[in-house]
C-alpha positions as CSV (number, residue, x, y, z in Angstrom):
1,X,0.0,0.0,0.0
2,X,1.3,3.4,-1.2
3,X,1.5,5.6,1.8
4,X,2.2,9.6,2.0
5,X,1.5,12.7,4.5
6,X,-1.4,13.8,2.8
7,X,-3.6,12.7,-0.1
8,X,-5.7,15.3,-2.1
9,X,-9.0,14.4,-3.6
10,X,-9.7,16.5,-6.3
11,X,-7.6,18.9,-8.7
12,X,-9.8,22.0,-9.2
13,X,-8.3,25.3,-8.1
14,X,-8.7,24.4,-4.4
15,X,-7.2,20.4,-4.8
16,X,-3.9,21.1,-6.7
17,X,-2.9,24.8,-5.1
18,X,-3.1,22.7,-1.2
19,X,-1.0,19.8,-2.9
20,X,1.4,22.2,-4.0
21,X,1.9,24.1,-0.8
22,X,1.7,20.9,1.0
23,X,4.7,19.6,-0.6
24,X,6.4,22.7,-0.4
25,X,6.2,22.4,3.5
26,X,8.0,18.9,2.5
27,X,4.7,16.4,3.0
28,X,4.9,13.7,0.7
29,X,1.8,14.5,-1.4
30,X,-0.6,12.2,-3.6
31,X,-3.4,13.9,-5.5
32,X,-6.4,12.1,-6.8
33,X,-8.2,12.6,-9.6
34,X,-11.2,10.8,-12.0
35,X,-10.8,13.5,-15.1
36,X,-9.0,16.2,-15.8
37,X,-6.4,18.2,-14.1
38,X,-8.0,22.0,-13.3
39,X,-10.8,20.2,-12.3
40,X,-14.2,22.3,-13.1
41,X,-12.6,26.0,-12.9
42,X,-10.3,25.5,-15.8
43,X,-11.9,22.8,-17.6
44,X,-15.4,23.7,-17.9
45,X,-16.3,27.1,-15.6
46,X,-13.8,30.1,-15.2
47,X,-11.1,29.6,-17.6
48,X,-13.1,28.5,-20.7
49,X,-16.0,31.0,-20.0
50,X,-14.3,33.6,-20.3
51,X,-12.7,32.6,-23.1
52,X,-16.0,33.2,-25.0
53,X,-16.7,36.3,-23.3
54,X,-13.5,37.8,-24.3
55,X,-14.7,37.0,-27.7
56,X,-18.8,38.6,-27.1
57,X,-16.7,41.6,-25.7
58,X,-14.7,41.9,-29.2
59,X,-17.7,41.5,-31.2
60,X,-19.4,44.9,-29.0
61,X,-15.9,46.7,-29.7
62,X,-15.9,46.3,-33.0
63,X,-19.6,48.5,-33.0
64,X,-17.6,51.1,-31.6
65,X,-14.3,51.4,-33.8
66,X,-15.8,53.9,-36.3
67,X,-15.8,56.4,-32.7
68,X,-12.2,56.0,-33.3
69,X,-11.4,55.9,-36.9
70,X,-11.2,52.6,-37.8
71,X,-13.9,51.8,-40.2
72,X,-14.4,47.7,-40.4
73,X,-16.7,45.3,-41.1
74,X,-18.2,42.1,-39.1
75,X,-18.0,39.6,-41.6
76,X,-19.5,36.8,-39.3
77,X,-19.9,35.2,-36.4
78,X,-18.7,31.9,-35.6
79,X,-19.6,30.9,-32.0
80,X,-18.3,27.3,-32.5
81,X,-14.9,28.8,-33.1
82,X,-15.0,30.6,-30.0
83,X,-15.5,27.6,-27.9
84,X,-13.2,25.5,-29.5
85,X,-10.4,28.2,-28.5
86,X,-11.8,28.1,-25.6
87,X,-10.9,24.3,-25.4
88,X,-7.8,24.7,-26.6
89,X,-6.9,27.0,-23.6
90,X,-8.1,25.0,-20.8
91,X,-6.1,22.1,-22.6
92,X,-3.1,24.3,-22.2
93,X,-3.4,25.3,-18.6
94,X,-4.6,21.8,-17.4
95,X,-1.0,20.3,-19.0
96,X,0.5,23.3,-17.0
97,X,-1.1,21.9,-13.5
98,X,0.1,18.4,-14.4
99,X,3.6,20.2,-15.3
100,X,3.2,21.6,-11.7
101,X,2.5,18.5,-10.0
102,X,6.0,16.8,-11.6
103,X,7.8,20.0,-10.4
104,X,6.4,20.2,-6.8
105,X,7.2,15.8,-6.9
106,X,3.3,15.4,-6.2
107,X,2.0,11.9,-7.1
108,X,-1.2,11.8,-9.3
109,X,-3.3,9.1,-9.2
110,X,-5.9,9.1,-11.8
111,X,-9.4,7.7,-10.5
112,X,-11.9,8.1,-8.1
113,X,-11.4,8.6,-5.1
114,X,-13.4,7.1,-1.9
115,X,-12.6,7.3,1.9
116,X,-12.4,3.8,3.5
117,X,-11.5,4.7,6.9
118,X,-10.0,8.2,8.4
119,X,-6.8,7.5,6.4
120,X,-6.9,5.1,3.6
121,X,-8.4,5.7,0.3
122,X,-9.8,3.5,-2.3
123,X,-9.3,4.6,-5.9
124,X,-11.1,3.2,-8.5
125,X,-10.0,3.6,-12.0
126,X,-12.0,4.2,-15.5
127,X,-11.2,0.5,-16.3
128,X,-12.3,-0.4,-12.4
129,X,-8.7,-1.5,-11.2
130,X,-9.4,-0.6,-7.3
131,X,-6.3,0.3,-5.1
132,X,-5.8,1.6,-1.5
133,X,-3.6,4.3,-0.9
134,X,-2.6,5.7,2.9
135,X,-2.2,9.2,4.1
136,X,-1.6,10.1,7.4
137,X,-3.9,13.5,6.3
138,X,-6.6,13.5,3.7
139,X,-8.3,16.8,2.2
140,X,-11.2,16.8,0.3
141,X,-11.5,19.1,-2.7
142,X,-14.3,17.5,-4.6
143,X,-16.1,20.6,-5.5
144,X,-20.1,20.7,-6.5
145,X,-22.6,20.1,-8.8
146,X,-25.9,21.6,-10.3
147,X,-28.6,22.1,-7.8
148,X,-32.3,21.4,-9.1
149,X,-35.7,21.9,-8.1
150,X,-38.9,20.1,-9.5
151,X,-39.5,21.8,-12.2
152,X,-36.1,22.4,-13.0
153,X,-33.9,19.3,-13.9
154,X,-31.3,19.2,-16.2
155,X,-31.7,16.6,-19.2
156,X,-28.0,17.7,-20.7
157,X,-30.2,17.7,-23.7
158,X,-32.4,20.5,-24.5
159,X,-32.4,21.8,-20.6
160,X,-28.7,22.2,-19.9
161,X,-26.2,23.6,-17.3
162,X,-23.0,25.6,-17.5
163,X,-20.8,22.7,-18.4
164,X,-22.8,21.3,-21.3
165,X,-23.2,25.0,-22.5
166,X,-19.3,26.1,-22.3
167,X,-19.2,23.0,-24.7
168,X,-22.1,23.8,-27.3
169,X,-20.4,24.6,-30.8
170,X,-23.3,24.6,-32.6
171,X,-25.4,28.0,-31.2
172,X,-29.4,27.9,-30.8
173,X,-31.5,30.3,-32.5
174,X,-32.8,31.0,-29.0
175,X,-32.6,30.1,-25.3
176,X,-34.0,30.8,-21.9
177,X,-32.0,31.6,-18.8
178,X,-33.3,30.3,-15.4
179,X,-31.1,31.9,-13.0
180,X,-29.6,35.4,-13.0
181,X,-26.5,34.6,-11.2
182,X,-22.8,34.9,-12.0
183,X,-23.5,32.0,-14.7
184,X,-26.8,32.8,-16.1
185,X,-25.7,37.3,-16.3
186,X,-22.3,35.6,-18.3
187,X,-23.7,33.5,-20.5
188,X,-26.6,35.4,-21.9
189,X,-23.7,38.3,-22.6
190,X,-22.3,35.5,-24.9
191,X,-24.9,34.0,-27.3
192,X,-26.6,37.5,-27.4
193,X,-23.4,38.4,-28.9
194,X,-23.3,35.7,-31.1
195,X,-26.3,36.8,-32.3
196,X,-28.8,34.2,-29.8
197,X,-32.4,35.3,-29.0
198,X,-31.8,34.9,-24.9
199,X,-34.5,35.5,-22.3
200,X,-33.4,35.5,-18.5
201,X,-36.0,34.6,-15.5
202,X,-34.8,35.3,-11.8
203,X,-37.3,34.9,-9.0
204,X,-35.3,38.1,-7.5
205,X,-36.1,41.9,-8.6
206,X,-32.9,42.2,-10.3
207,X,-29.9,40.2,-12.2
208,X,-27.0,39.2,-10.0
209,X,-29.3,39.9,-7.0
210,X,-26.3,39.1,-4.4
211,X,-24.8,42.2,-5.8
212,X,-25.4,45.6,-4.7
213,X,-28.5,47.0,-6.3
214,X,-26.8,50.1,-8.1
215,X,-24.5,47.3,-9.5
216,X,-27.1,45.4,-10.9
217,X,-29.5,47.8,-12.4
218,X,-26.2,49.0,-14.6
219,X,-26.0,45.6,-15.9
220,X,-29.7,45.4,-16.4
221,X,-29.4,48.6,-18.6
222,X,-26.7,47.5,-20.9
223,X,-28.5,44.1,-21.4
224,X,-31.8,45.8,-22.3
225,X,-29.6,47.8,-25.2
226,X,-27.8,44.6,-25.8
227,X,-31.6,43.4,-26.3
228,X,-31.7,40.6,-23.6
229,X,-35.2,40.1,-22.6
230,X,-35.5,39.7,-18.9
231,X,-38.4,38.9,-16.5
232,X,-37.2,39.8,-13.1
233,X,-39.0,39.4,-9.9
234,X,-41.2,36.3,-10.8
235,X,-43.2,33.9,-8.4
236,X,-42.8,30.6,-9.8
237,X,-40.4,29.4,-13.1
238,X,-40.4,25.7,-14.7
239,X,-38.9,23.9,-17.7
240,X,-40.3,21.0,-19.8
241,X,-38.0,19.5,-22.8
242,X,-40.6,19.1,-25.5
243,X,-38.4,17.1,-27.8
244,X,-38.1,19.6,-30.6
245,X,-38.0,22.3,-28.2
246,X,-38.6,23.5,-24.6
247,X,-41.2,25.6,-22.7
248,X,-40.3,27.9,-19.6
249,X,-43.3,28.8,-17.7
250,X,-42.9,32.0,-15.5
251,X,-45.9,33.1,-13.0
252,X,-45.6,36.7,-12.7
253,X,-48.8,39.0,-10.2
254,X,-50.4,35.6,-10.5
255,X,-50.5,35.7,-14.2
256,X,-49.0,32.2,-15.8
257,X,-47.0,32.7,-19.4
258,X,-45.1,30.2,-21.3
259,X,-42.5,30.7,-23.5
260,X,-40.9,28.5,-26.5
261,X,-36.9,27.8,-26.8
262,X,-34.8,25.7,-28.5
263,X,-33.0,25.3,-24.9
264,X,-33.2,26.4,-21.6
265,X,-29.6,26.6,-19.4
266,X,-30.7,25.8,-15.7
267,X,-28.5,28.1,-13.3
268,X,-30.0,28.1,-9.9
269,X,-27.1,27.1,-7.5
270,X,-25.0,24.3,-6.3
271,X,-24.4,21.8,-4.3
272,X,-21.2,20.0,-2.9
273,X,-20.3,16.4,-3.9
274,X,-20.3,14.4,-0.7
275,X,-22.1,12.0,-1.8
276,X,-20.1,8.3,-2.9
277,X,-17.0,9.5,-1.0
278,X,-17.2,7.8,1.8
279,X,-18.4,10.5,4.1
280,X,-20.7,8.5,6.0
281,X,-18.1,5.7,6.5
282,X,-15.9,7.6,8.2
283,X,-18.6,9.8,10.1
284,X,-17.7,13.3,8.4
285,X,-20.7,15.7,9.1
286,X,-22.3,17.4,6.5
287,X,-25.4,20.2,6.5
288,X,-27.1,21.3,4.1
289,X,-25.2,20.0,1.2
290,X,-21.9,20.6,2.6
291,X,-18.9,19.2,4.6
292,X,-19.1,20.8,7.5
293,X,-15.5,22.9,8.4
294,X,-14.1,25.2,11.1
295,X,-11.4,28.0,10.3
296,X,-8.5,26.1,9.5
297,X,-11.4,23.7,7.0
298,X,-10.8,20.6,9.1
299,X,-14.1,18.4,9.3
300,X,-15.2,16.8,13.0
301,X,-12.3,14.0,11.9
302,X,-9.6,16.0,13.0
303,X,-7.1,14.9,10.0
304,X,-9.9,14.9,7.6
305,X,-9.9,18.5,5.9
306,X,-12.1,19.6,3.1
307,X,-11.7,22.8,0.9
308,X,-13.4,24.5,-1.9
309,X,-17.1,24.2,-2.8
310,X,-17.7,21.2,-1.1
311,X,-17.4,23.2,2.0
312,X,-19.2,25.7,1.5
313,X,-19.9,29.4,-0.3
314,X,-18.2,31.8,-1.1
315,X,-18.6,29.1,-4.4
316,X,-15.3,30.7,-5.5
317,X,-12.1,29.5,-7.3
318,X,-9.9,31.9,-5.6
319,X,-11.4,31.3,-2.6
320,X,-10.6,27.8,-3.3
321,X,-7.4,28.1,-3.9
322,X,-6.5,29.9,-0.2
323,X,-8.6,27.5,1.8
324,X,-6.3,25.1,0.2
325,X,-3.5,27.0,1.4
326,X,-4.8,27.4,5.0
327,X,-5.7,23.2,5.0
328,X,-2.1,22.7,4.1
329,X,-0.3,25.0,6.0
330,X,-2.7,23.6,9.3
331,X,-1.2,19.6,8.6
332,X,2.2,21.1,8.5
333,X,1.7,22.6,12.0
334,X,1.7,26.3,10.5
335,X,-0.8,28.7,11.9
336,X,-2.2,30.0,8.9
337,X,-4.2,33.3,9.3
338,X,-8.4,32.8,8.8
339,X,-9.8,33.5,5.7
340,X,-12.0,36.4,6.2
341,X,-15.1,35.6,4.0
342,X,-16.0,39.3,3.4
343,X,-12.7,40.4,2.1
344,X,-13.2,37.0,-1.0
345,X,-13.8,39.8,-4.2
346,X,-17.3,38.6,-6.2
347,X,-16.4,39.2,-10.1
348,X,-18.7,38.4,-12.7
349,X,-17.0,39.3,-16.3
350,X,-20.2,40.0,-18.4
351,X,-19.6,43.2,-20.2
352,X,-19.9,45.8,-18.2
353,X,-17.8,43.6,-15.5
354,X,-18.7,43.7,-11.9
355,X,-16.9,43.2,-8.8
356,X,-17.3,44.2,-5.2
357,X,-16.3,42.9,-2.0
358,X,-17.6,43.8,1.6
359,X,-21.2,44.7,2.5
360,X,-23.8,46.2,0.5
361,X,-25.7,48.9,0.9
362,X,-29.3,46.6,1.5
363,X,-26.9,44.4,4.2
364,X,-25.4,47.7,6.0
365,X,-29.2,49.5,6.3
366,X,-30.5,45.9,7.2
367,X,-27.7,45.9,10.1
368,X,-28.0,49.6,11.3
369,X,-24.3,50.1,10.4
370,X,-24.0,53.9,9.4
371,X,-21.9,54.8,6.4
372,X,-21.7,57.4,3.6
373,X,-21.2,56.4,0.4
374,X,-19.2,57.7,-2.3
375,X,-20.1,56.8,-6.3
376,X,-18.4,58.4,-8.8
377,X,-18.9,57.6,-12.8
378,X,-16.3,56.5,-15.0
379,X,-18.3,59.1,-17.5
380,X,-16.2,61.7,-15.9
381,X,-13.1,59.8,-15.5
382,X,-10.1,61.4,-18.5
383,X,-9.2,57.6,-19.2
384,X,-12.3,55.8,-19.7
385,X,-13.5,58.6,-22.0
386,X,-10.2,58.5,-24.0
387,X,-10.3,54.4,-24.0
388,X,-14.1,55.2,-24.9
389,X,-15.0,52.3,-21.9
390,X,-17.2,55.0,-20.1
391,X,-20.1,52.6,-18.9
392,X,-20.4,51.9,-14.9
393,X,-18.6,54.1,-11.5
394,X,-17.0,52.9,-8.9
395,X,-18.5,53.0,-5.0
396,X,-17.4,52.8,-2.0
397,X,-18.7,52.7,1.3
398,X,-17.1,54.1,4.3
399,X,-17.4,53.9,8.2
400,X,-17.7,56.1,10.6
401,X,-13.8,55.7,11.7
402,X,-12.5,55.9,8.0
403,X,-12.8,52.0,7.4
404,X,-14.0,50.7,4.1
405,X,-16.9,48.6,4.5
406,X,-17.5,47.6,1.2
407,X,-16.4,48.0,-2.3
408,X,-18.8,47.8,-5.7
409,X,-16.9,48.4,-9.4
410,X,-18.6,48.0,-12.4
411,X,-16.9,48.5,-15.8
412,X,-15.2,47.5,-18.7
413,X,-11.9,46.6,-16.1
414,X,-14.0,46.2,-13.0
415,X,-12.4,42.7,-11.7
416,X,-8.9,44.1,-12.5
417,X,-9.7,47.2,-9.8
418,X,-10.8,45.6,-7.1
419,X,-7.9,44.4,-5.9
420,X,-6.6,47.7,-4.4
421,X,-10.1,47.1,-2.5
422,X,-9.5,43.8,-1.3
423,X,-6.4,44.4,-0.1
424,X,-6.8,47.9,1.4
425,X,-9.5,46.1,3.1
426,X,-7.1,43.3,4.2
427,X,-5.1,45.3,6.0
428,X,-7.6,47.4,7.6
429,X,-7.1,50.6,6.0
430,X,-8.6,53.8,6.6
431,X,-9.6,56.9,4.0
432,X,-7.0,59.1,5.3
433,X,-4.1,56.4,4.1
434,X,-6.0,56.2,1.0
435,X,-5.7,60.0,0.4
436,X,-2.0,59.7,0.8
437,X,-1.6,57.0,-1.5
438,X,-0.5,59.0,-5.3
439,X,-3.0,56.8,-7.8
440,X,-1.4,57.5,-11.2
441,X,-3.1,60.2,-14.0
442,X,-4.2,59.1,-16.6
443,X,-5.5,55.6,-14.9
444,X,-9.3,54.3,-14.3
445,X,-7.7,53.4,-10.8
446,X,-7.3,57.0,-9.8
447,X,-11.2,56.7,-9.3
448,X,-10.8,54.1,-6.7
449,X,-9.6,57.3,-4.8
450,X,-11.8,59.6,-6.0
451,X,-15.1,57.8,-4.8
452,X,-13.1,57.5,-1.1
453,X,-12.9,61.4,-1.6
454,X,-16.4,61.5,-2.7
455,X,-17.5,59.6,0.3
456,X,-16.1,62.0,2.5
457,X,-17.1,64.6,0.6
458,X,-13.9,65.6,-0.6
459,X,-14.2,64.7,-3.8
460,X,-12.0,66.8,-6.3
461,X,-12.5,65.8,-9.7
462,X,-16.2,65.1,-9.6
């Protein structure tokens, strides 16, 4: 039997970064895996998407080139060459995980992997040779799945989820979006580009609804010029696959009205994969969907860790990553600092972007914190109006003692600026350090200062 320090199940984003760091702290590390390297996040979620939204984004820019002299012409649109670059680049960076797992001298075994007891591991491969591996620490990184209601189950046929749909070369002539998340928001920016007739239903008043509300009524204004149709706010949504095509049937002020698609893409949430890994053999708890994890992510079997979606929101890749971090450093007798949830930056890359971290305004009035916000437009901002990428503002919301309690960008480069945020944040910064802090000119970041100013009503160039 093959035994090491600790065995990773999993290689998404979370999986490989702990086996890294793990081996870095010299544990002798195995990772196990059933598909690809990258798991989900660069195989079939964030590296892919956005991929295809890099090419929806060029095919907006291009309607705008004459503002700038250039005079061209769209020849055609070819979504099914957008997704197969978008293959070709997850292909790349999953051969560049397995050329990190060689450098950091981090076992893969390929397979799926099962918990026998608190420290073996049974591994069964595609041809169903089964083998038992030992670690003296296990973390599970087995990330999540679609969630779905009655009403709403995915047939990978005609009613599909994110990962059949970052696969679809051949486009529909139209399609319904049940969720108005990160997933539902991105796609629909796709095929609408690529010249799809795309309808979004969210139970919520408005897209992206975890967002703050200013946020998402920006995006629900570029989507109506875009010509996204969007019922927002309903009671009740179903799909039915009618073999040549589907129906969506939304219940709006008690009024019931069905709709016709060639498909429907389910995005209403996820759930963690604990099931068929053993959980309940060894006694990990779980709620809700979940492995349940303190601070350092170790489970109620104290050298049973688990990391990433399958413990848990923030559903996040680079969330992942850190908790994989924390896990590993923990086993090596480190004492990794907590991951402070509301300092993990939402992005959602939909054109204009968004990004925010902190509270919103709804969460602070909800919690009787007082603050004064600060929003300035990137309509008055000397860069985005000479890089003609105008849409969206930046806002901040400050404390009463100068700390930042939340953060909301939206823009062409909105998840590029929020880092200043998260990490001004981070180290529990207050305006006045801010105001001292020379942002270059010409820059869109010289606004993250501005709306800081603005908040404390000291704006200078708005």
């Amino acid at each position: 039997m093959k035994k090491f320090d600790v065995i990773v199940i999993g290689s998404g984003p979370g999986g490989y970064v702990a086996a890294i760091r793990a081996a870095q702290l010299g544990k002798k590390t195995a990772i196990v895996e059933s598909k690809e390297l990258g798991g989900v996040c660069l195989n079939r979620g964030c590296i892919p998407t956005k991929a295809v939204l890099k090419a929806a984004h060029s095919v907006h820019e291009l309607a705008d080139m004459k503002d700038l002299g250039i005079d061209v012409e769209l020849k055609g649109l070819d979504g099914g060459q957008a997704v197969k670059r978008a293959k070709g680049i997850s292909n790349k960076i999953s051969g560049g995980v397995a050329y990190l797992m060689k450098k950091n001298k981090i076992e893969v075994i390929e397979g799926y992997g099962k918990l026998r007891t608190n420290t073996q591991v049974e591994v069964t491969s595609k041809r169903g040779h089964t083998e038992t591996i030992e670690g003296t620490n296990i973390i599970l990184a087995t990330g999540a799945h679609y969630r779905s209601f009655p009403g709403l189950e995915h047939d990978g046929k005609r009613l599909i989820g994110a990962w059949e749909a970052i696969k679809m070369e051949e486009l529909p002539k139209s399609i319904g979006i049940i969720g108005a998340g990160a997933i539902g928001v991105e796609f629909a920016y796709f095929w609408n580009a690529f010249g799809v007739d795309v309808h979004i239903f969210e139970l919520q008043k408005h897209l992206l609804p975890i967002e703050d509300e200013e946020s998402s009524k920006a995006v629900e204004k570029a989507y109506k010029k875009y010509g996204i149709k969007m019922s927002l706010g309903v009671e009740k949504v179903s799909a039915k696959n009618n073999g040549n095509d589907i129906t969506i049937t939304e219940v709006k002020g008690g009024k019931t009205v069905e709709h016709k698609f060639d498909m429907g893409l389910i995005a209403v949430g996820m759930t963690g994969n604990i099931e068929g890994i053993g959980l309940e053999t060894v006694g990990v708890k779980t709620d809700r969907g979940f492995v349940v994890v303190d601070n350092n992510y170790q489970t109620n079997i104290p050298n049973i860790f688990a990391i990433g979606d399958v413990a848990g929101p923030p559903l996040l890749a680079h969330a992942a990553s850190h908790e994989g971090i924390i896990a590993a450093e923990k086993i090596a007798g480190e004492h990794p600092h907590p991951l402070d949830k509301m300092n993990v930056a939402g992005c959602t890359y939909c054109q204009p972007q968004v990004a925010s971290v902190g509270y919103t305004e709804r969460a602070l009035k909800e919690q009787g914190i007082k603050y004064t916000a600060g929003k300035v437009p990137f309509s008055a901002n000397g860069k985005a109006m000479a890089s003609n990428e105008t849409d969206g503002f930046v806002k901040t919301l400050m404390g009463e003692d100068g700390e930042m309690l939340g953060a909301h960008i939206v823009g062409t480069h909105a998840t590029e600026l929020i880092h200043e945020y998260v990490l001004f944040r981070q180290m529990e910064g207050v305006d006045e350090e801010m105001f001292a802090t020379i942002h270059p000119h010409p820059t869109l970041g010289e606004f993250l200062a501005e709306s800081v100013l603005n908040a404390k009503g000291r704006s200078i160039n708005f």
